[in-house]
VOPAGU-2260 file (C-alpha; in pm, 1 decimal, decimal comma):
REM VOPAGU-2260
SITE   aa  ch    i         X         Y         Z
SITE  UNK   A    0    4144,9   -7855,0   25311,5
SITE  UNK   A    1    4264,4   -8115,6   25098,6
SITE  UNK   A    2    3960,3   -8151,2   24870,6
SITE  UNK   A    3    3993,5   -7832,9   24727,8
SITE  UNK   A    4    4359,3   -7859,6   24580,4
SITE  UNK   A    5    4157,9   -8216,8   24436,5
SITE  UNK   A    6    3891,6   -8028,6   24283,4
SITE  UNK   A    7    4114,5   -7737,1   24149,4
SITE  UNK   A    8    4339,9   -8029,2   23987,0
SITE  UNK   A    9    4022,5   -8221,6   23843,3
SITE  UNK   A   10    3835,0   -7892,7   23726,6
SITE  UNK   A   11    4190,2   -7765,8   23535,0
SITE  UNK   A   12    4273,7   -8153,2   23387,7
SITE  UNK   A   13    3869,3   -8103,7   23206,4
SITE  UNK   A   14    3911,5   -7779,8   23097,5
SITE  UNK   A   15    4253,0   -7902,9   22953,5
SITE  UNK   A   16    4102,4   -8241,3   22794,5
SITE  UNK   A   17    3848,8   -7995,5   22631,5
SITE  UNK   A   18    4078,5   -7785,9   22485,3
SITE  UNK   A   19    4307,0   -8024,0   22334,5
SITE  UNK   A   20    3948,8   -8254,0   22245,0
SITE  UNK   A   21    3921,8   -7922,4   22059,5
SITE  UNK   A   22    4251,3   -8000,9   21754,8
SITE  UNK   A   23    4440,3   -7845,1   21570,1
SITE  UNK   A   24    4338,0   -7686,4   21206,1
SITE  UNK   A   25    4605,9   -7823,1   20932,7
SITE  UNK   A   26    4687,0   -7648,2   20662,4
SITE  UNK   A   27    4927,4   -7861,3   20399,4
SITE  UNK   A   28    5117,4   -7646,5   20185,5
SITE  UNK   A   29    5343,3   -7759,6   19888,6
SITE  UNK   A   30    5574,6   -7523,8   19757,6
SITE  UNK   A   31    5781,0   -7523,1   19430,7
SITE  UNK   A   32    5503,9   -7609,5   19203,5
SITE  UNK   A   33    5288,2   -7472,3   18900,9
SITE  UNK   A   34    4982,8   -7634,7   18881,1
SITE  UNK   A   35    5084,2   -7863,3   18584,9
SITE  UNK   A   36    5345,9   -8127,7   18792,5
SITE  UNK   A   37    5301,1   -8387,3   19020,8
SITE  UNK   A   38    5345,6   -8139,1   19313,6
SITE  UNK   A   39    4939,5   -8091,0   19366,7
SITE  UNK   A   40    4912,2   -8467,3   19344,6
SITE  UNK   A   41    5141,9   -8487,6   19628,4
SITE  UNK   A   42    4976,5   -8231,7   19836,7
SITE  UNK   A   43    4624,3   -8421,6   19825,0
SITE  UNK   A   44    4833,3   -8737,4   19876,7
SITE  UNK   A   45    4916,6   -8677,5   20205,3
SITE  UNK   A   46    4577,1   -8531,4   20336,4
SITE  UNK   A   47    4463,7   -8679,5   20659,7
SITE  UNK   A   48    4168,6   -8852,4   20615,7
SITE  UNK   A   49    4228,0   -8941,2   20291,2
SITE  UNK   A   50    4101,4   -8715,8   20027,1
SITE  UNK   A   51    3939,2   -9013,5   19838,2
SITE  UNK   A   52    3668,7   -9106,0   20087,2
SITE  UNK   A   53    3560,2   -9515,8   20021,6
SITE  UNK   A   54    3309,7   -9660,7   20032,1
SITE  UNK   A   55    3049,5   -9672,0   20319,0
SITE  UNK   A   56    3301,2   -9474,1   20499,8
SITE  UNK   A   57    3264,0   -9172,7   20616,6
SITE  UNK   A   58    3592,8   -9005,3   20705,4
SITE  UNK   A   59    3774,3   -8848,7   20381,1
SITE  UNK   A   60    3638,8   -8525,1   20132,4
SITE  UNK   A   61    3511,0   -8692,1   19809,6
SITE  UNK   A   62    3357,7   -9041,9   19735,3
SITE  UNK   A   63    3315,1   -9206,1   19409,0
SITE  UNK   A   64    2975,0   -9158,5   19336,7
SITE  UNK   A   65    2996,8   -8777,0   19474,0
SITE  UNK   A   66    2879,5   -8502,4   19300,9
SITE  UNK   A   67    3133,1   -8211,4   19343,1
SITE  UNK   A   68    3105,7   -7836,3   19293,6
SITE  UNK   A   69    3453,1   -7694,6   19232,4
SITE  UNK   A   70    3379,3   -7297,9   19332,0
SITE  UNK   A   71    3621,2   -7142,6   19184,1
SITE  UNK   A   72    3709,1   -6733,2   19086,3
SITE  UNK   A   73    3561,2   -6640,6   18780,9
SITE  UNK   A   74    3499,0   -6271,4   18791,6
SITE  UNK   A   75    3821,0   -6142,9   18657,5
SITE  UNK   A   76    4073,9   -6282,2   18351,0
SITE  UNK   A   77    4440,0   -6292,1   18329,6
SITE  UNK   A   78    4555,0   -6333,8   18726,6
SITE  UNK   A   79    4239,4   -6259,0   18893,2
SITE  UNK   A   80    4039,4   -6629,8   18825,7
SITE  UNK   A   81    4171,6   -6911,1   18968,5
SITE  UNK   A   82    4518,9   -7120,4   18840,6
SITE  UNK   A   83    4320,3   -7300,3   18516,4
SITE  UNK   A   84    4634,9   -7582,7   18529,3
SITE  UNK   A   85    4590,5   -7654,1   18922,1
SITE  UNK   A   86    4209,4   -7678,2   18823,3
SITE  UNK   A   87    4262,7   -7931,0   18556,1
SITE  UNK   A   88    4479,7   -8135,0   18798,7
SITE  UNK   A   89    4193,7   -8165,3   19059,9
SITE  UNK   A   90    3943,3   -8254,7   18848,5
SITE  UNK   A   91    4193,0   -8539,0   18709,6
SITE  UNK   A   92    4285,7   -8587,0   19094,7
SITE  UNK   A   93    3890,5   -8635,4   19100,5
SITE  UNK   A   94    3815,0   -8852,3   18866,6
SITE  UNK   A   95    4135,5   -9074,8   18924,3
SITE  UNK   A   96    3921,8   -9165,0   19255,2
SITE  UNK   A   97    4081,8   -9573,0   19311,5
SITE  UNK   A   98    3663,8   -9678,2   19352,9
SITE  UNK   A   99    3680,1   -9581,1   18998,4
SITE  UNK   A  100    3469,3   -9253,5   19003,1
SITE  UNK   A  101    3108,0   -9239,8   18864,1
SITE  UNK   A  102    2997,1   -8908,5   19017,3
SITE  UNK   A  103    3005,9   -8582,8   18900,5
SITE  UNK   A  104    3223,9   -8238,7   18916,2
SITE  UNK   A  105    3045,9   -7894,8   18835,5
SITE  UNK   A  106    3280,5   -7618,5   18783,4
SITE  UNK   A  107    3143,3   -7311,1   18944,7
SITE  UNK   A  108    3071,9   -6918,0   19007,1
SITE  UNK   A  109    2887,4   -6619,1   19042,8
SITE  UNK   A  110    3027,6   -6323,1   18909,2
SITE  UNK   A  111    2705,9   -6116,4   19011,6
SITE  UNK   A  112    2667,0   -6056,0   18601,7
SITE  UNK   A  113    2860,8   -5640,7   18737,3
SITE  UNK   A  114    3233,0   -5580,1   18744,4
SITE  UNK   A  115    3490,3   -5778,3   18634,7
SITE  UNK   A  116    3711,8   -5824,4   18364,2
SITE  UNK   A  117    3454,3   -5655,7   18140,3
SITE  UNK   A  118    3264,0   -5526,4   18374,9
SITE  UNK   A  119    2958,5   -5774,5   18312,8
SITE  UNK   A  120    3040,1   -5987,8   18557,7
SITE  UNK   A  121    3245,7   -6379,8   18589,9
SITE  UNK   A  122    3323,9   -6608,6   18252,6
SITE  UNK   A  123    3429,4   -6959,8   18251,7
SITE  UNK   A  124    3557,2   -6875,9   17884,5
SITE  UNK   A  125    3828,0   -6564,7   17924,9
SITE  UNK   A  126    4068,1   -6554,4   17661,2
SITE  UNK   A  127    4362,2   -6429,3   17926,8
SITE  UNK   A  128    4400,3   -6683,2   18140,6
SITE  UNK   A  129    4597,8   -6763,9   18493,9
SITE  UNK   A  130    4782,5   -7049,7   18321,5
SITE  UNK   A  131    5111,0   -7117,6   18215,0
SITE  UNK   A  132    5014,8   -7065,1   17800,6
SITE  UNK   A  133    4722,1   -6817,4   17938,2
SITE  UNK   A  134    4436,2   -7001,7   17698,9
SITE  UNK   A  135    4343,7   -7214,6   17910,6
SITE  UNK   A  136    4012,5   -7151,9   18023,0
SITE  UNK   A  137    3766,9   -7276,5   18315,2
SITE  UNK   A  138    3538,8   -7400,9   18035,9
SITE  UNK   A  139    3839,8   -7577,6   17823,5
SITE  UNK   A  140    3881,1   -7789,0   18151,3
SITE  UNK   A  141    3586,9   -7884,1   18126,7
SITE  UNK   A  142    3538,1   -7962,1   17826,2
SITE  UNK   A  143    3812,6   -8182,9   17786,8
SITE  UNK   A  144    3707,9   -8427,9   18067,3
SITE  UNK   A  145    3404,1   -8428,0   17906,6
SITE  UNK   A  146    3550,7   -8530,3   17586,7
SITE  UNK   A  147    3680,0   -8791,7   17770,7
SITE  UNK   A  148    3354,3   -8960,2   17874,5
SITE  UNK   A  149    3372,8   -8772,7   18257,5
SITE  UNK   A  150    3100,2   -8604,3   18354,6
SITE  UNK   A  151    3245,6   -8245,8   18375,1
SITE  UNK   A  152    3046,4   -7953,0   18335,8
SITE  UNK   A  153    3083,3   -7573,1   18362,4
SITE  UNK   A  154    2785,2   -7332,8   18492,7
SITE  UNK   A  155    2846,1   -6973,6   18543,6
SITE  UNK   A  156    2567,2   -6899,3   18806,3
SITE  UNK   A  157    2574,5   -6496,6   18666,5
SITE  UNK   A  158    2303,1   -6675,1   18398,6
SITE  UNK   A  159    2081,4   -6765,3   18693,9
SITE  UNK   A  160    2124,6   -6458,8   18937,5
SITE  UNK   A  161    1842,0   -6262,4   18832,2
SITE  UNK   A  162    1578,7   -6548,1   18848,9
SITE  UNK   A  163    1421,5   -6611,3   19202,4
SITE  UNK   A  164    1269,0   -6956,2   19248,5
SITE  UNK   A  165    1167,6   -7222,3   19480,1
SITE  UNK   A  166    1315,2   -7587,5   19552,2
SITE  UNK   A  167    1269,9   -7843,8   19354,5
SITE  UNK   A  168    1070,4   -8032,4   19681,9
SITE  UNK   A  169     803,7   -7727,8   19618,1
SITE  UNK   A  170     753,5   -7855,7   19292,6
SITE  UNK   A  171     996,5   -7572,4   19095,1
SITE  UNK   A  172    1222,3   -7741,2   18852,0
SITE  UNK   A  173    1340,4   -7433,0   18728,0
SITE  UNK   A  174    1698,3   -7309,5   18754,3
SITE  UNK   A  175    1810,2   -7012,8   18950,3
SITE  UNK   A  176    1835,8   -6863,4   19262,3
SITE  UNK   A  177    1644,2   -6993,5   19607,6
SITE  UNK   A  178    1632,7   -6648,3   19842,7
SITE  UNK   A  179    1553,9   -6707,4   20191,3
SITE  UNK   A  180    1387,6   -6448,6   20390,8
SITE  UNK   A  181    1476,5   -6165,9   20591,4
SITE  UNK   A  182    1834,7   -6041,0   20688,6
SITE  UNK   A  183    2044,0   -6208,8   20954,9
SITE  UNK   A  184    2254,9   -6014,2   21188,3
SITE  UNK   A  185    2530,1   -5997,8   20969,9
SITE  UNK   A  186    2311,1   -5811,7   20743,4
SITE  UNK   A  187    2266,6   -6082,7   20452,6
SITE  UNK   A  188    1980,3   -6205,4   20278,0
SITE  UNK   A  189    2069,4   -6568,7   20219,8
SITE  UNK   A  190    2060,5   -6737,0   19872,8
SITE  UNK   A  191    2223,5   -6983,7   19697,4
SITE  UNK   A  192    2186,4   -7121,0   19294,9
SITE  UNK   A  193    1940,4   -7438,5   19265,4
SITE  UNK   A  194    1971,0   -7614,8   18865,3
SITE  UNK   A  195    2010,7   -7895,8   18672,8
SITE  UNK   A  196    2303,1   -7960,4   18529,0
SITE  UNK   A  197    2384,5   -8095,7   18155,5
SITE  UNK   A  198    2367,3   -8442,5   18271,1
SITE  UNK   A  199    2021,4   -8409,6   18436,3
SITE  UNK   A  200    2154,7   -8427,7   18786,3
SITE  UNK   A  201    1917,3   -8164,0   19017,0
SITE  UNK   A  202    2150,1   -7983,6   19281,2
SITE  UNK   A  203    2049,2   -7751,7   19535,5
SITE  UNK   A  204    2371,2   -7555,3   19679,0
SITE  UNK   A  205    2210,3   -7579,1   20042,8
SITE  UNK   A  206    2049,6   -7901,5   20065,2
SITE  UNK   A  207    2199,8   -8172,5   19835,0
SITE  UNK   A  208    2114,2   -8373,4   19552,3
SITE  UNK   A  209    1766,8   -8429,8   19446,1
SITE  UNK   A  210    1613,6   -8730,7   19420,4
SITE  UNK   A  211    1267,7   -8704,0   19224,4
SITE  UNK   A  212    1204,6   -9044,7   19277,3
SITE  UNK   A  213    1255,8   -9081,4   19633,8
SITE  UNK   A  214    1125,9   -8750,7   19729,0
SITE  UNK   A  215    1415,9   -8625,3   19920,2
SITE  UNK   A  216    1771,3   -8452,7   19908,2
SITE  UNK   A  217    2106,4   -8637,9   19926,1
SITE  UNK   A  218    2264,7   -8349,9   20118,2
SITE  UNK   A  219    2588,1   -8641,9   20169,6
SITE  UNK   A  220    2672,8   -8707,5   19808,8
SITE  UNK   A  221    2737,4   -8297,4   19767,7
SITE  UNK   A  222    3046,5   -8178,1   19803,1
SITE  UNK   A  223    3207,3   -7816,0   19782,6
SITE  UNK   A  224    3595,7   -7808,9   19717,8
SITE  UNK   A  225    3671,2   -7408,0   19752,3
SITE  UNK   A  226    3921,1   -7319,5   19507,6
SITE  UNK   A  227    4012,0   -6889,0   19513,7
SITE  UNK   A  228    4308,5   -6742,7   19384,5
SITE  UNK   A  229    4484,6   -6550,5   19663,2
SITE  UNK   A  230    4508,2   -6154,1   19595,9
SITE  UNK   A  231    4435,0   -5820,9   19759,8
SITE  UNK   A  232    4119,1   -5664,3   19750,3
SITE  UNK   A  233    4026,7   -5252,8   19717,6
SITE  UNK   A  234    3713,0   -5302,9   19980,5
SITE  UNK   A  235    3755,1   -5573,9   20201,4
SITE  UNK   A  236    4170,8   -5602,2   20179,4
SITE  UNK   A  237    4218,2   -6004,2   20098,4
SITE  UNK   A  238    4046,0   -6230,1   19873,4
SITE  UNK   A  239    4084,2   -6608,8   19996,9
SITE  UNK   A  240    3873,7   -6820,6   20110,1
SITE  UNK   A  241    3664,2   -6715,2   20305,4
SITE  UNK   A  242    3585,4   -6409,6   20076,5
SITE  UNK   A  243    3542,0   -6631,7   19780,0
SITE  UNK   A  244    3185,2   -6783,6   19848,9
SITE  UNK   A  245    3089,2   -6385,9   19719,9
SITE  UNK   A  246    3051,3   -6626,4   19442,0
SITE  UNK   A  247    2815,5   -6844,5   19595,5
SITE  UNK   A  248    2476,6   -6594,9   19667,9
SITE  UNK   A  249    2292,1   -6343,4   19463,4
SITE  UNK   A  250    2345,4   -5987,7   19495,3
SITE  UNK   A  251    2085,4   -5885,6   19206,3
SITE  UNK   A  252    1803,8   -6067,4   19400,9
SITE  UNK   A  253    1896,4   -5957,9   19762,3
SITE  UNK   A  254    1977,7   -5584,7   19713,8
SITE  UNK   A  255    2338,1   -5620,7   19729,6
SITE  UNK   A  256    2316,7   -5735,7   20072,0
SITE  UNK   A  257    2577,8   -6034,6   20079,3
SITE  UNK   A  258    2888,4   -5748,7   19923,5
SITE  UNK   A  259    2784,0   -5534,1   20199,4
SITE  UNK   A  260    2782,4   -5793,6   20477,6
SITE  UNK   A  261    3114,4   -5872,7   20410,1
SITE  UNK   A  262    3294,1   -5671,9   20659,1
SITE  UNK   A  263    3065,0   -5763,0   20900,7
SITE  UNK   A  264    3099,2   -6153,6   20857,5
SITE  UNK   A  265    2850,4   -6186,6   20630,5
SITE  UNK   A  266    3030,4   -6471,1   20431,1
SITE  UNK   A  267    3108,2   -6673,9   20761,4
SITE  UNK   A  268    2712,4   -6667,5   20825,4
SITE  UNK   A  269    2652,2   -6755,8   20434,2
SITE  UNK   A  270    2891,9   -7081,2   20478,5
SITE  UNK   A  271    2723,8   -7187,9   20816,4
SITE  UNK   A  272    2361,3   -7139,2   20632,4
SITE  UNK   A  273    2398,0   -7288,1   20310,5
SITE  UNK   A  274    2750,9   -7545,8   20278,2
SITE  UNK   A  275    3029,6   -7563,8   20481,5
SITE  UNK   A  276    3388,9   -7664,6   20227,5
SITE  UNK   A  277    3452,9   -8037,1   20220,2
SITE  UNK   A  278    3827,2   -7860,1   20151,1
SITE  UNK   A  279    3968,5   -7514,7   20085,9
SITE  UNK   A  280    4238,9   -7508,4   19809,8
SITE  UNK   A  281    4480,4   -7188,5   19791,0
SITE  UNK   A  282    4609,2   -7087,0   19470,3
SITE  UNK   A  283    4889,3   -6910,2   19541,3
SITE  UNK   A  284    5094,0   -7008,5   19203,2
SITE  UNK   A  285    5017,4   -6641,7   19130,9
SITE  UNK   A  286    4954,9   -6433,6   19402,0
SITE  UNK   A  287    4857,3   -6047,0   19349,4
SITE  UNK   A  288    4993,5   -5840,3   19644,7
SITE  UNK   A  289    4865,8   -5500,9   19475,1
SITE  UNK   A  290    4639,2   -5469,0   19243,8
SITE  UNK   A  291    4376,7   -5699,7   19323,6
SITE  UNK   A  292    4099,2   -5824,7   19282,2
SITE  UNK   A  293    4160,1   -5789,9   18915,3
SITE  UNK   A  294    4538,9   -5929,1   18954,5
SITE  UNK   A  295    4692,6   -5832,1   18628,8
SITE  UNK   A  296    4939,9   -6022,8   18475,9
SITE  UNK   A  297    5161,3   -5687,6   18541,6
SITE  UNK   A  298    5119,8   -5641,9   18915,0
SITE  UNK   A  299    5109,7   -6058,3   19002,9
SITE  UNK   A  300    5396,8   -6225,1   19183,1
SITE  UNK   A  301    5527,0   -6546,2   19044,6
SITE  UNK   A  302    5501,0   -6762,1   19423,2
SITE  UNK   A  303    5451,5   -7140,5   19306,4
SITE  UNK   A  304    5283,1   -7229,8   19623,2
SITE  UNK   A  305    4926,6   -7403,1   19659,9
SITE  UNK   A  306    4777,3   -7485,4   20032,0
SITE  UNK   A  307    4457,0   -7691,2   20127,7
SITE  UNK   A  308    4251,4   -7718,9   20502,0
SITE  UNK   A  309    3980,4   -7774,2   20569,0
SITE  UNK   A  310    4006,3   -7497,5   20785,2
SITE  UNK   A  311    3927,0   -7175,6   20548,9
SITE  UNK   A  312    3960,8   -6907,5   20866,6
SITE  UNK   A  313    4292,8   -7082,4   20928,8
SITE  UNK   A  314    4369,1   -7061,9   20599,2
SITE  UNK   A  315    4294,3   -6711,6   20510,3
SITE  UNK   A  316    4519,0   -6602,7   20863,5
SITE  UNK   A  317    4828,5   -6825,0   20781,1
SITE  UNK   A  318    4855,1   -6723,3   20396,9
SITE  UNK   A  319    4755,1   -6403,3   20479,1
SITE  UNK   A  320    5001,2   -6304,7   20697,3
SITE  UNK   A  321    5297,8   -6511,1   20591,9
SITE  UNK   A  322    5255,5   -6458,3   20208,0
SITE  UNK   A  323    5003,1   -6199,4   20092,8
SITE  UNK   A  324    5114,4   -5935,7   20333,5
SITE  UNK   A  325    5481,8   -5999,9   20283,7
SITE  UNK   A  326    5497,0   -5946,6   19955,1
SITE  UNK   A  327    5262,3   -5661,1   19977,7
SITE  UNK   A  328    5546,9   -5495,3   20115,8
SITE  UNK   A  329    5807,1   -5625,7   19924,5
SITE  UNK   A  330    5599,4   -5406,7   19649,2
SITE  UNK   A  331    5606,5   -5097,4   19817,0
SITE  UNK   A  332    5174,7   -5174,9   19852,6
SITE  UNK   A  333    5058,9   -4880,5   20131,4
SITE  UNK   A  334    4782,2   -5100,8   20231,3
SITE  UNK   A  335    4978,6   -5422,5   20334,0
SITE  UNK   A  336    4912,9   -5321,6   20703,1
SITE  UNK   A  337    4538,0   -5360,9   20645,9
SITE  UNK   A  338    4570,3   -5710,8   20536,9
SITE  UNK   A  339    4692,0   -5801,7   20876,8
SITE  UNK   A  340    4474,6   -6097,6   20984,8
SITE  UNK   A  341    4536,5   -5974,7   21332,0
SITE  UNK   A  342    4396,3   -5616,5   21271,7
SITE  UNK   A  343    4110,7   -5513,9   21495,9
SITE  UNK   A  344    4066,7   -5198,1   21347,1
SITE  UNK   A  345    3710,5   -5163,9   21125,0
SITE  UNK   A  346    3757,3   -5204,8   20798,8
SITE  UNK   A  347    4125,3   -5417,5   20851,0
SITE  UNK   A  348    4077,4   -5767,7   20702,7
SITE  UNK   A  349    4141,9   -5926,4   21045,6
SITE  UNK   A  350    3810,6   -5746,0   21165,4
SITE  UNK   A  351    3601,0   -5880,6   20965,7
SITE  UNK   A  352    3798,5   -6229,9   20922,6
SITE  UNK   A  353    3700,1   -6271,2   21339,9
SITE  UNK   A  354    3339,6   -6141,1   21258,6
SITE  UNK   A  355    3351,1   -6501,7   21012,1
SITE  UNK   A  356    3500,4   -6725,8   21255,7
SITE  UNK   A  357    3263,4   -6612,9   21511,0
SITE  UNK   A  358    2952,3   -6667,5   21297,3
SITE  UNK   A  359    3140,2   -7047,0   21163,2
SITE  UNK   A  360    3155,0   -7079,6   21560,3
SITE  UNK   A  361    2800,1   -7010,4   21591,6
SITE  UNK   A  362    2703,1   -7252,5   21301,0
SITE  UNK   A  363    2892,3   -7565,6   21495,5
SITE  UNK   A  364    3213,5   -7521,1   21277,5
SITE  UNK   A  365    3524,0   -7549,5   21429,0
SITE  UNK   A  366    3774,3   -7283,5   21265,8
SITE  UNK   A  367    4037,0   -7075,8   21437,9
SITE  UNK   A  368    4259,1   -6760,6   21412,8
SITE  UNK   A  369    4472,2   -6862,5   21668,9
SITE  UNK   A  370    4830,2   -6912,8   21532,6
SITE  UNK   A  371    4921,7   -7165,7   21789,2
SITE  UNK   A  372    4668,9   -7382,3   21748,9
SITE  UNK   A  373    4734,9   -7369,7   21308,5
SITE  UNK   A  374    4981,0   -7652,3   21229,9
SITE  UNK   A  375    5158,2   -7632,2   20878,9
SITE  UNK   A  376    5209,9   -7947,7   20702,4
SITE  UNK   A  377    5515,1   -7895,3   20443,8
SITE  UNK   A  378    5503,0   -8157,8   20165,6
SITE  UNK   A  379    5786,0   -8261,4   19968,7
């Protein structure tokens, strides 16, 4: 009789070492800044690991010698596209790397080459900006760390949507997009954008770097840094991040399959298939509570908050819900309840937000929507 009191005690002490083995997902979050002061510094200074990653080590999100895609929202101008100034200040955060950086930063999207801004699709180069003097484009950024010997680049993947190719280990050197085949049961086709960029560097969004002379892929020394502008959306209810690797496949090539499989968790399969996020970074300088995804400077809120996990279900619940949503109905926006990332109903954000996590889950990711287990980091 007394063994099984034991056993009970033993079986409940695993199952709770499991669950706490399990963590917590972080999310830091800095308030009270634009995107042009030393408040974004601050917020990557206190990551844990380190956001500089040294040498030979492995914990921490970008080495010296990395090459980094900054995917970023390009589709629409004025409050729609990511903060321009909070871009600038990670790719100086980037390049300020203490190993003294010799790597690489691509600035990055697909805007599909439909809708948008001018309804052909994502520009690096908009003339309306999300910036505090609203010039300030994607492409200026990179242009001026170029000018300053860095090697910066821009590539709009809308040039290479409509070209199908193979990897460069099947011998294709050309740039565009690599479609895998058949649907998964999310319904998407996977793809992802395979070039060279201006400095000669071969990248493959799935598998890495290539190296022609050795044969093989560096999959290590890529990095993603997720960088979307927080806003409502007219289909799918909230842009973050999770919604913003739509700018990572092809629609053009795959029959529109990866818009459509949004609702069902179509973008949680695409990040478990092709890259997972070294880091998610919020932009929530400007938010747009109504009126999104193309955000105009009329309908945007003025919040001067940015927030970074590498969590990006985590992410997506705690802004949604304590920040998009609010303001929604500060704004008098009739759809505020369907951003609720605890909706269950079809169609509500928080469906399709749990389809995600579920198909993360499946890929080996560990993300959550569970509030208690999300820990907010406040930075001063």
């Amino acid at each position: 009789m007394k063994k099984a009191p034991i056993f009970l005690f033993l079986l409940l002490l695993t199952l709770g070492v499991l669950v706490f083995a399990d963590g917590e997902s972080l999310v830091y979050l800095k308030e009270n800044t634009d995107g042009t002061d030393g408040g974004f510094a601050r917020l990557l200074d206190s990551l844990r690991p380190a956001f500089y990653r040294p040498a030979g080590a492995a914990a921490g999100i970008v080495g010296n010698e990395d090459t980094v895609i900054i995917k970023i929202n390009s589709q629409w101008a004025e409050r729609g596209g990511t903060n321009t100034d909070l871009l600038k200040s990670l790719v100086q955060y980037i390049v300020d790397h203490p190993g003294g950086f010799r790597g690489e930063v691509i600035i990055a999207d697909n805007g599909q080459g439909m809708f948008g801004s001018a309804r052909s699709g994502g520009s690096l180069d908009w003339d309306r900006t999300n910036s505090k003097d609203k010039t300030l484009s994607a492409r200026d950024v990179a242009d001026y760390f170029a000018a300053a010997g860095w090697r910066v680049s821009g590539v709009l993947w809308d040039s290479l949507t409509k070209t199908r190719v193979r990897e460069f280990d099947e011998g294709d050197s050309a740039d565009g997009y690599v479609v895998e085949e058949g649907a998964l049961s999310t319904g998407i086709v996977i793809s992802y954008a395979k070039f060279t960029t201006r400095y000669g560097t071969p990248v493959s969004f799935k598998r890495g770097v290539w190296d022609s002379a050795a044969g093989r892929y560096d999959s290590d020394r890529l990095r993603i840094i997720n960088v979307p502008v927080l806003k409502s959306h007219g289909g799918y209810q909230v842009t973050g991040a999770v919604k913003s690797y739509m700018g990572v496949p092809s629609n053009s090539l795959t029959s529109m399959s990866p818009h459509q499989s949004v609702g069902r968790g179509g973008m949680g399969t695409l990040m478990a298939k092709t890259r997972f996020p070294a880091l998610n970074i919020l932009d929530m300088i400007y938010i747009a509570p109504d009126g999104g995804p193309g955000a105009p400077y009329s309908r945007a809120v003025q919040k001067n908050m940015i927030a970074c996990s590498t969590d990006p279900v985590a992410l997506d619940y705690w802004a949604s819900r304590n920040v998009l949503m609010p303001a929604a109905r500060a704004q008098g926006n009739r759809r505020a309840s369907v951003m609720d990332p605890d909706g269950r109903e079809p169609g509500a954000f928080g469906y399709w937000l749990r389809l995600s996590m579920e198909e993360l889950r499946k890929g080996g990711y560990a993300v959550t929507m569970d509030e208690k287990r999300i820990r907010v980091i406040s930075v001063d």
